[in-house]
Each structure stands twice: as C-alpha cells, then as structure tokens.
TIDREN-961140 format. One line per field, with one value per residue (C-alpha): z, x, y; chain; residue number from 1. Coordinates in steps of 0.25 Angstrom, whole numbers, plus 2048, in hexadecimal, padded with zeros to 3 digits. Layout:
! residues N
Z	(Z, ...)
X	(X, ...)
Y	(Y, ...)
unit	(A, ...)
pos	(NUM, ...)
***
This chain:
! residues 281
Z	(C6F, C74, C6C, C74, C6F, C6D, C6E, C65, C6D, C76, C74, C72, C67, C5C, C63, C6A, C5E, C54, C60, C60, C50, C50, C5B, C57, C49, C50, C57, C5D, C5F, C67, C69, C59, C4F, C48, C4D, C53, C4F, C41, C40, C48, C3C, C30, C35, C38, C29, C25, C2C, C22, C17, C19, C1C, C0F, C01, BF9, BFE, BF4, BEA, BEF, BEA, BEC, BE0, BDE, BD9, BE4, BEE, BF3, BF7, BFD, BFD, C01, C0A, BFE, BFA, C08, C09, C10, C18, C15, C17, C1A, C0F, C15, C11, C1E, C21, C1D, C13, C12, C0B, C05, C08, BFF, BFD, BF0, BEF, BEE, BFC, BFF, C01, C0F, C16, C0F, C16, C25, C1D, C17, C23, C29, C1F, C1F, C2F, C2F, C24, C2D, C38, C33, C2B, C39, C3F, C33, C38, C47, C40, C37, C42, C4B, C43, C47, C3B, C38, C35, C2D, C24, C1E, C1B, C0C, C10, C1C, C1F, C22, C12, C0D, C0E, C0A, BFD, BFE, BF8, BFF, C0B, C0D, C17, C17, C1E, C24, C25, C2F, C2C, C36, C37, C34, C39, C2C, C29, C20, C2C, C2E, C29, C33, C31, C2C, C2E, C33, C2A, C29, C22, C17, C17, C21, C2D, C2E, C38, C3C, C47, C52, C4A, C51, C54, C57, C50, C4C, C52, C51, C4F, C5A, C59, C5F, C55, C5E, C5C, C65, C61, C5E, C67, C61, C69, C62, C5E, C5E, C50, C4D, C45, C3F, C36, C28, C1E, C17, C24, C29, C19, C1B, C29, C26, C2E, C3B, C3C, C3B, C32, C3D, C3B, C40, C3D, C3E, C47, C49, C58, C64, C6B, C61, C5A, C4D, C47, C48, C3C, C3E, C37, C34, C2F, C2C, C26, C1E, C1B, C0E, C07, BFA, BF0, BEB, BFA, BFD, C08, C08, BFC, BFA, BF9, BF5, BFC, BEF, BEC, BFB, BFB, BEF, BF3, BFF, BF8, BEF, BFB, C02, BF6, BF4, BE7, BDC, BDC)
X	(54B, 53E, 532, 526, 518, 50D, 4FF, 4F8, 4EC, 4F4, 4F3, 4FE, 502, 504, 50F, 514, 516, 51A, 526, 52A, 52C, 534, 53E, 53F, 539, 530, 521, 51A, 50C, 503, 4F4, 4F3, 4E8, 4EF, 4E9, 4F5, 4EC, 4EA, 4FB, 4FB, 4F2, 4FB, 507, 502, 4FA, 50C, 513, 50A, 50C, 51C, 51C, 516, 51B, 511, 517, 520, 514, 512, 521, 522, 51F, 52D, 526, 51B, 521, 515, 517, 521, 52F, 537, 544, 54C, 547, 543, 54A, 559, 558, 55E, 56E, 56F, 574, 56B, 55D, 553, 54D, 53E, 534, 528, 51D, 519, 50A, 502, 4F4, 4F5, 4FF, 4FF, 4FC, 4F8, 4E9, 4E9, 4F2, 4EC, 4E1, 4E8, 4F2, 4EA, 4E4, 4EF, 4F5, 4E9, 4E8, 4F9, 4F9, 4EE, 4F5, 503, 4FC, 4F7, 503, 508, 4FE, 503, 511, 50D, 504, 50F, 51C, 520, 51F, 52E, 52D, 51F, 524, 52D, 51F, 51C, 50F, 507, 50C, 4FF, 4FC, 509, 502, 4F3, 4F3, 4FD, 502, 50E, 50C, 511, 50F, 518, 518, 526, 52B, 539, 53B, 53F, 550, 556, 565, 56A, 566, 570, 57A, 578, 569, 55D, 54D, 54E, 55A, 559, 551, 548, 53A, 538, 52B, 522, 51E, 51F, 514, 517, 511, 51A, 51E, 51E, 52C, 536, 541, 53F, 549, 549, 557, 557, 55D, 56B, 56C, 569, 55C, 551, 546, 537, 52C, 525, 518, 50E, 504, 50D, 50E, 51C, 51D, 52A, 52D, 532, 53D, 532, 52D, 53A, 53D, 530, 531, 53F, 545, 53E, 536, 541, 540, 549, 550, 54B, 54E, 548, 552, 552, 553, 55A, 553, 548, 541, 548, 540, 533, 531, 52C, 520, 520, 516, 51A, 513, 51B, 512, 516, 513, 50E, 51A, 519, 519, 522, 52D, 537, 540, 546, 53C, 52E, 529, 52B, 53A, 53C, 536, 53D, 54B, 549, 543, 550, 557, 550, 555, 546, 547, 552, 55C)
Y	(B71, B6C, B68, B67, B61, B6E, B6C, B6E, B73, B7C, B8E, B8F, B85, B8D, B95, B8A, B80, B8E, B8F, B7F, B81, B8F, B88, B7A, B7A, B6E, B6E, B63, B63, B5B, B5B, B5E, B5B, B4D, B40, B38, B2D, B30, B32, B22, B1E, B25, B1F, B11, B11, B16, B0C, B00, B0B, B0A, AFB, AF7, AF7, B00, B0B, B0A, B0A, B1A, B1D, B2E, B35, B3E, B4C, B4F, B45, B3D, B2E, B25, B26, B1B, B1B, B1C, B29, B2F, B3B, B3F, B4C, B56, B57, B47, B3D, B32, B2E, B2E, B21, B23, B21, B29, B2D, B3C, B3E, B48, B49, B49, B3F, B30, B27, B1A, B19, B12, B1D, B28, B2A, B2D, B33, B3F, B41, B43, B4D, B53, B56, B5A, B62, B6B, B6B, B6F, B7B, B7F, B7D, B86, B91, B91, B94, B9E, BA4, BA4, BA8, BB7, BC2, BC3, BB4, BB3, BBE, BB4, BAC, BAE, BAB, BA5, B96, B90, B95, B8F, B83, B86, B7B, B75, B68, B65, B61, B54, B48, B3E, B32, B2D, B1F, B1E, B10, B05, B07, AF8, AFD, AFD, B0C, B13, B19, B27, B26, B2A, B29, B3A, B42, B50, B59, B63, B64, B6A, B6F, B7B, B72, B64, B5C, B4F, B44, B3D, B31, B23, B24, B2C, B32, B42, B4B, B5A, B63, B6D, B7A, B76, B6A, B5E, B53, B53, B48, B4E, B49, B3D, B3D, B35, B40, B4E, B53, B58, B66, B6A, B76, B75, B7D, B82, B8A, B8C, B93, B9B, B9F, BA6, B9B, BA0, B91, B88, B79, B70, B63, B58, B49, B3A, B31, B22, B24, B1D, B14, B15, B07, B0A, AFE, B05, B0E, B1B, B24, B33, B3C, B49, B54, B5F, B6B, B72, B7E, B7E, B80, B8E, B94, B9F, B99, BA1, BAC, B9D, B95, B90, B84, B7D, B81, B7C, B70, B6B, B71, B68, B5C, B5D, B5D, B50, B48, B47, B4F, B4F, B5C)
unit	(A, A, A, A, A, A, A, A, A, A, A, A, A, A, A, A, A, A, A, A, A, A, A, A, A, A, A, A, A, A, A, A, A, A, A, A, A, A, A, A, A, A, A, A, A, A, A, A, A, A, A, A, A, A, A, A, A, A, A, A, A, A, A, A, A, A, A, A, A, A, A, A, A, A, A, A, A, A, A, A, A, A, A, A, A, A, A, A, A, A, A, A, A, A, A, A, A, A, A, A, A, A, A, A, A, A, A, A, A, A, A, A, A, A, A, A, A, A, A, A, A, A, A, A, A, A, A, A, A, A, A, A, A, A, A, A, A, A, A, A, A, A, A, A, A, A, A, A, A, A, A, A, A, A, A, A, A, A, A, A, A, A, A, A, A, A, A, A, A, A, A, A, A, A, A, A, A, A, A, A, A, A, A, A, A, A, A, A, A, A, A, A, A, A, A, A, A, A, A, A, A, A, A, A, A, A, A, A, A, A, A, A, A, A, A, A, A, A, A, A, A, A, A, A, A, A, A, A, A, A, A, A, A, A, A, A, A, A, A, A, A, A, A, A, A, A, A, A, A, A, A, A, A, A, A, A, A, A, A, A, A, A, A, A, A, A, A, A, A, A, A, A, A, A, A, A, A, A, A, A, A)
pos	(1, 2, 3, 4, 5, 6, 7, 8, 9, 10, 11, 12, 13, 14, 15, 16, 17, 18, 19, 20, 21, 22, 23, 24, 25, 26, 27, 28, 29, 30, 31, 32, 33, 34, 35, 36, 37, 38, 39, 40, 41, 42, 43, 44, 45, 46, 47, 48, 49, 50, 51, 52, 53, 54, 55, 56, 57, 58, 59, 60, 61, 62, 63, 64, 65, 66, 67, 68, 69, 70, 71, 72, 73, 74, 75, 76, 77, 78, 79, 80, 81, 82, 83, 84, 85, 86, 87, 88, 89, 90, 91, 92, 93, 94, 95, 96, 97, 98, 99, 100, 101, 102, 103, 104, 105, 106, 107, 108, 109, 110, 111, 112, 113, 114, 115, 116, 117, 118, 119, 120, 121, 122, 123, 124, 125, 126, 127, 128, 129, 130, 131, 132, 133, 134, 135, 136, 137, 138, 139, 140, 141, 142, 143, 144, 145, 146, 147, 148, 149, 150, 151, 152, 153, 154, 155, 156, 157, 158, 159, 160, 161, 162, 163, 164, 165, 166, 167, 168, 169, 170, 171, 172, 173, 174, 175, 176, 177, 178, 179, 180, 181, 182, 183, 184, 185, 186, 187, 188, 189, 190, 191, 192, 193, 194, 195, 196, 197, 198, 199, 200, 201, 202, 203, 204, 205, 206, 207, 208, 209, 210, 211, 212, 213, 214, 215, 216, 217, 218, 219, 220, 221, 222, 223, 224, 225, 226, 227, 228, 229, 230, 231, 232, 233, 234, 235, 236, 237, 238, 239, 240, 241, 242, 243, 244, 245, 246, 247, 248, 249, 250, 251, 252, 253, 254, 255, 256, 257, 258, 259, 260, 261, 262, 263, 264, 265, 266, 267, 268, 269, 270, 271, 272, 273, 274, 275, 276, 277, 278, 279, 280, 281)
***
C-alpha cells in the first residue's frame, strides 16, 4: 500500500482522493485551503499551554467532555490494557478554553470543519449507488448543526525511559467518528495498517493534511469505506526527548442521525466511549 499526497487543486482530486480512502482507508492532500502557518502558530501557542500548570485549572467536564485531560485519564485504545502516553485537550465551541489559545484555535475549527464537510461531499459524490443506498440520508447533511464535532489538541510528551513496558504514545485503533482531518505534526510517529497486516508510516510533510475515514462512515457506508487501524509510535532513531503536537479533527454527525439498523450516532459514540475507558460501563 502506498499513500501518495493529492492536490488539492488537480481535476481529478475528487476521484483521486475518494480512491486513496476506499483502498487504504487514508487520503493525503496537499495544496489545500488550511494555512501551514496558522497550524505552526496553534501548535506553538500549545506546546506553552502543555508546559504550564493552569492547564490543570481547565480539568475536562466529564458529561460533554470539553477541557483537558491529563496522562492519567488519556484514554487506552481499544483492545490494549495500556494507557497511551498523552494528554490532550477537547476543543468545542461552546466549551471551555484558555483565552490566549482561543483565538487561533477557533479559527482553525472554523476553516477544518469546512474543509472536512467538503471532503464529505466528494465521498458522498462519489460513492457508487449500491453503496449510498445504505445512506439514511445525505452525509454532507449528517452534519448540517451539528454540535459534536471535536477538536482536540494532542500532547505526546517527551519519553524519559522509564515508560511503563509495553506502553506506546497511541496504540493501534481506529476512530470513531465520519472522517477525521489532521495536519503533519512536527514529528513523526503515525503508521497506517495495511491490508496484509504490516506498518507503513504516513507522510509527515509539513503542510499535508492527513484524512482518514472513521466507524461511523464505515457503519453507514455498509462497510464499503473502510475505518483503518493506525497507531502513534515512539520511532527509531527518532529525538524521543522532543514532545510532539497533534491536532485532529473528528467530524461527527449530530446524535439523532441514522448510521446504520444498529446504530445512531449517539448510541455509537457512547458504545465506543465506554469502550475507551473514557465513560463508565
């Protein structure tokens, strides 16, 4: 499996990046819309966010799931009995942020979340009939309104050697949510599962934004798009006292949409929030 970047600009984008996601679950695109400047700025105004304790004065509000959460309570993926080695922070617009990274930050969910329910479009455009039956409606309208799109701003802290054996910055999951968009962080690390089981690592150009399809696409599609494993190492060679900055957007539909005869988006995202550890059985 290859991924290759796709501009963003080209004819043939829509087709060509709708392909990249049906094979390997995975588009990159370059030549897009989002700033790599504005993205340098977020992740500068985060690193001083993460380095300083007030963080901890934005603790995450366990209902609706907005604020920081510390490595103590980051999540363990699904299937593994170790805790990831992160922190992060769950960015809403209605939800509680610092006032200094709030301004960039907003911005920047502002000019994803567009992009994404674009991106939507080009797969919904571009699904063939027997698979957009299974749509319980259009995809770009499965987000019209909706509240649950969630930025969230990672943190992979500097590794000190002592990590608990076994533990890795985000063991292999999959998302939970209809398409994720994420920028080239400033290190390397995110590997993609391929279809014969092995690893491959993702590009990491500065400036490529990274798209990967979720289970709530993969649930409404009837399985046809697929939601691909794909994991956060601590790679060889690499820096490992460098900490490393992610910003991921995970667009969601609004709670009461149709995915699937099993499932609203609500009853799936809290199936897979119990799952997480993040919510109580």
């Amino acid at each position: 499996m290859q991924l290759q970047a796709i501009d963003y600009n080209s004819p043939t984008a829509q087709e060509d990046f709708v392909k990249s996601l049906r094979e390997t679950g995975f588009g990159v695109l370059k030549n897009h819309p989002i700033k790599k400047e504005l993205v340098s700025a977020i992740y500068q105004d985060w690193q001083e966010f993460f380095a300083d304790d007030s963080k901890y004065d934005y603790r995450y509000n366990v209902g609706p799931q907005d604020g920081y959460f510390s490595p103590k309570v980051a999540e363990t993926a699904k299937g593994h009995t170790k805790r990831d080695i992160k922190e992060y922070f769950h960015y809403y617009p209605w939800g509680q942020c610092p006032e200094k990274q709030k301004p960039l930050l907003e911005q920047y969910y502002g000019e994803a979340s567009a992009l994404a329910k674009e991106l939507l479009a080009w797969v919904e455009k571009h699904s063939p009939a027997d698979v957009a039956k299974h749509y319980s409606q259009s995809l770009s309208s499965m987000v019209d309104g909706s509240q649950q799109t969630l930025l969230r701003v990672l943190h992979y802290p500097p590794l000190k050697g002592d990590e608990e054996l076994g533990a890795i910055r985000a063991g292999a999951h999959e998302d939970i949510n209809l398409l994720t968009i994420l920028p080239s962080a400033n290190e390397p690390g995110l590997q993609v599962k391929s279809k014969d089981g092995t690893w491959m690592d993702v590009p990491c150009d500065f400036g490529t934004l990274i798209i990967n399809i979720g289970d709530m696409l993969q649930e409404a599609s009837g399985g046809y798009f697929p939601s691909t494993s794909h994991r956060v190492i601590n790679p060889e060679g690499a820096d490992k006292t460098k900490s490393r900055i992610s910003l991921p957007l995970f667009l969601h539909p609004k709670p009461e949409v149709v995915l699937s005869e099993r499932h609203t988006a609500k009853s799936y995202l809290h199936e897979r929030l119990v799952e997480l550890g993040v919510l109580p059985a």
